[in-house]
N, C-alpha and C positions, 0 to 999 in steps of 0.2 A: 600561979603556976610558973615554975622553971623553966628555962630555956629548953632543957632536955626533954622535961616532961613534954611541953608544949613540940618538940620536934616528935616524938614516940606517939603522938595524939594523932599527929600529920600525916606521920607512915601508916598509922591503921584508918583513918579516912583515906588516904591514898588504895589502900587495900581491898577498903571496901565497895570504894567507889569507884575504882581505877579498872584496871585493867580485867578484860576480858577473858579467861581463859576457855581454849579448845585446842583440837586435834593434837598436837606434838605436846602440849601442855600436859596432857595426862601421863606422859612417861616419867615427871619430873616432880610435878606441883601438886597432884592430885596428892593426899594423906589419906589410907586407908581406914584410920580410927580415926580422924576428924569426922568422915562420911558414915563412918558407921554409930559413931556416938551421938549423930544429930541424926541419923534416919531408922538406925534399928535396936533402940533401947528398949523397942516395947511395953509394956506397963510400966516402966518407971518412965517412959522417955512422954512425950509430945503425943497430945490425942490426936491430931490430925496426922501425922507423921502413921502414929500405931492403926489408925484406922485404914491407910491405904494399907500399909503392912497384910491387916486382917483381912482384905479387900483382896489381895493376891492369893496371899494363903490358901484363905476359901476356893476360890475358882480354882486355884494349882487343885487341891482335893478332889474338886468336882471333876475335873479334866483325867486326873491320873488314875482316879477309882476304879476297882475291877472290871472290866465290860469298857471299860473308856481306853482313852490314847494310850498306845502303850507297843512293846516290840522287843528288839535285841541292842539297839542303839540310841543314846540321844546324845546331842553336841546341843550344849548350853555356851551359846557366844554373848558376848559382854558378862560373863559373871560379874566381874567386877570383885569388891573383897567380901562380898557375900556365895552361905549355902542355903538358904533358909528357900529359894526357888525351887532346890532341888528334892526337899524333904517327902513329900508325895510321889514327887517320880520315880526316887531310889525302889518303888515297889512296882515297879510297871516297866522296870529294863533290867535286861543284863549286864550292860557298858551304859556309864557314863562319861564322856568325853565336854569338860572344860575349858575356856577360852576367851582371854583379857588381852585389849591392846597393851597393859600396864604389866610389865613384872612386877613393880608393889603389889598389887593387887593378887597376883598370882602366888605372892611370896605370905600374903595373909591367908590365903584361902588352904595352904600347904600346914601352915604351921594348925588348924582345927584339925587340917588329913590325917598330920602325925601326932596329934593331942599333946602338943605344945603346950609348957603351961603360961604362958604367953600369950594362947591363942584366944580369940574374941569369945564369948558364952552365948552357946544361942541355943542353951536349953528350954528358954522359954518359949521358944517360936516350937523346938522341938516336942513340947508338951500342948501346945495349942492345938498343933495337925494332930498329936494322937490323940488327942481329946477331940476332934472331928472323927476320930475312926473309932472313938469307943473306949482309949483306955489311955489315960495322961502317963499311967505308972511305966510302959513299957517304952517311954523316950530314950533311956539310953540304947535299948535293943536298936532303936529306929537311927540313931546315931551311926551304932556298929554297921549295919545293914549301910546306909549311906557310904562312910567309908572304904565298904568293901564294894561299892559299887563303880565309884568315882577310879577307872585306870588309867587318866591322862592330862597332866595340865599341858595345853596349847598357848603359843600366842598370837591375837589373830590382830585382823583389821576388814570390817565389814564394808569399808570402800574400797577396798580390791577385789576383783571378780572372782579371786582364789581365796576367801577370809582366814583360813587357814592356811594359806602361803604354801611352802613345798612338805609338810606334814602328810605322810598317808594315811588317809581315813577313808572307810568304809562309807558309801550313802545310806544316810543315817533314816529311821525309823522314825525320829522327830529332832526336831531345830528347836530351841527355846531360846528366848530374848527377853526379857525383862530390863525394862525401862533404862537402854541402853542405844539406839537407834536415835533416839532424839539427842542424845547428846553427841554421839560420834557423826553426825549427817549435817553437813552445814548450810543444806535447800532440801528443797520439798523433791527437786532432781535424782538428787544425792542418796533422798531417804527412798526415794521409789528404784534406785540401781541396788540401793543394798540389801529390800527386801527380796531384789532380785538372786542376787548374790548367797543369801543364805535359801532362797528354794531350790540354788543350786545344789546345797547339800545333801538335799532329800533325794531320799528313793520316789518313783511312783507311787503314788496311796498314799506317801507319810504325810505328817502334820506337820503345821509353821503353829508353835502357841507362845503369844510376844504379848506384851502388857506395855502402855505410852500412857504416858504423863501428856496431856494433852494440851494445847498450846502453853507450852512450857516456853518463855523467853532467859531462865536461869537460874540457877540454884547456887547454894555457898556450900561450900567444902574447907571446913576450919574460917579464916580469914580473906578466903579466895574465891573469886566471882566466875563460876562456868555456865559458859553457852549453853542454852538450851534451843533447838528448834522449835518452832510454833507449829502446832500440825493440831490439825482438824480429827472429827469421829471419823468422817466420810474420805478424807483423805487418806488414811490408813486403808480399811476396807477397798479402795479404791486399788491401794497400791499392792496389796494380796490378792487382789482379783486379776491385776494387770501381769502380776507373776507367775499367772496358771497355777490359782487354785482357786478352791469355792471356799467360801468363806460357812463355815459350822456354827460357830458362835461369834457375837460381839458385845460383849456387856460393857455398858458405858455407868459409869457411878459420877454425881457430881462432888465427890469429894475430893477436895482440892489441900495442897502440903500447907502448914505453915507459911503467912509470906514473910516471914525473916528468913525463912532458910531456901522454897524456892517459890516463884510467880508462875503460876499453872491455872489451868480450871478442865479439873475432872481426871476422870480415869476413864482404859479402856483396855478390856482385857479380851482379843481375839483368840480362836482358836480354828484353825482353816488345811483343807486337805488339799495335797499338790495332786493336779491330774495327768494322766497317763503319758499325755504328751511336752506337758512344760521344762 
């Protein structure tokens, strides 16, 4: 091996083994199709990966179906450069309202808004949920509908008491979070202020419905090693309870990501109503 070579060896062990990335890192380091090529490729991608996938999916179904959660608003904070959270709920709102601490992320999620041909394909997530509702073929309809739902991208930070900073928004009908809390929360402190944080968005009655990667200590995005928080079933539960609401649902699964891409064990997908006074 070359000098060179052997120096370019060094910088990707350095890479991979080096440095930790969180908080300020995601406005800069995070790559939106690094993350999405290694977590949402779906039936071509990683069974473990595609099975949380189908894990969320499901529950998002279960949760948005007719008679279930649903209203005039939902704010989905941490999107991240993913829609495939939102697919079931584009039929259960009138407004959807958006929100990434990352403008990359926001700048990916913009370019599927405006059918970019650029933009990421996540027809197949889109044909999975309508094939839960009975009909694969009507996925582009489910796209359109999506599209037309989504009126706002935000940028937030759910460690601020205000996550949405000085943006006027409505108190929303539902809060969604998907597996995004664990990585923006850097203690168990942190993650029980921001659960706080986001029931501040709800109306009375509305719903907190978040999905954690559970004791998650990191994940890889392309070449880059981010923080993940270690949080328990019971400490979630715990920390929706402590932000005035009751907890509806908690379905725990132990399927766990690939560990080349992150170190987890399980899933858990809550869904919890805020009460009168919280």
């Amino acid at each position: 091996m070359g000098n060179r070579s052997r120096r370019e060896a060094a910088k990707s062990t350095a890479r991979m083994e080096g440095k930790l990335y969180k908080g300020q890192d995601y406005k800069t380091e995070f790559q939106p199709r690094d993350y999405l090529k290694t977590f949402y490729a779906f039936d071509s991608g990683t069974v473990a990966e595609n099975e949380i996938l189908k894990f969320n999916l499901n529950n998002l179904f279960e949760t948005f179906s007719p008679g279930g959660v649903g209203g005039d608003i939902l704010i989905d904070v941490g999107t991240g450069p993913t829609i495939y959270q939102l697919i079931s709920a584009c039929e259960a709102f009138q407004e959807i309202i958006m929100s990434d601490y990352s403008e990359l992320n926001l700048r990916e999620v913009d370019k599927w808004l405006k059918k970019d041909p650029g933009a990421y394909d996540w027809s197949p997530a889109m044909q999975y949920v309508c094939g839960l509702e009975g009909d694969r073929s009507k996925w582009q309809e489910k796209e359109a509908r999506l599209r037309r739902t989504v009126t706002r991208l935000l940028t937030c930070d759910v460690n601020q008491p205000r996550p949405l900073g000085s943006a006027q928004v409505p108190a929303a009908d539902c809060v969604l979070s998907l597996l995004a809390l664990e990585c923006a929360c850097q203690d168990v402190d942190a993650y029980r202020a921001a659960i706080r944080n986001l029931v501040g968005l709800l109306k009375p009655g509305g719903h907190l419905v978040t999905s954690v990667a559970l004791r998650c200590r990191e994940y890889m995005v392309g070449s880059r090693k981010f923080f993940g928080l270690s949080l328990e079933k019971e400490t979630v539960e715990k920390a929706v309870q402590e932000a005035g609401c009751q907890v509806l649902k908690c379905q725990y699964s132990p399927i766990k990501y690939s560990e080349a891409y992150c170190v987890n064990e399980g899933q858990c997908f809550v869904v919890a109503r805020k009460g009168p006074t919280a």
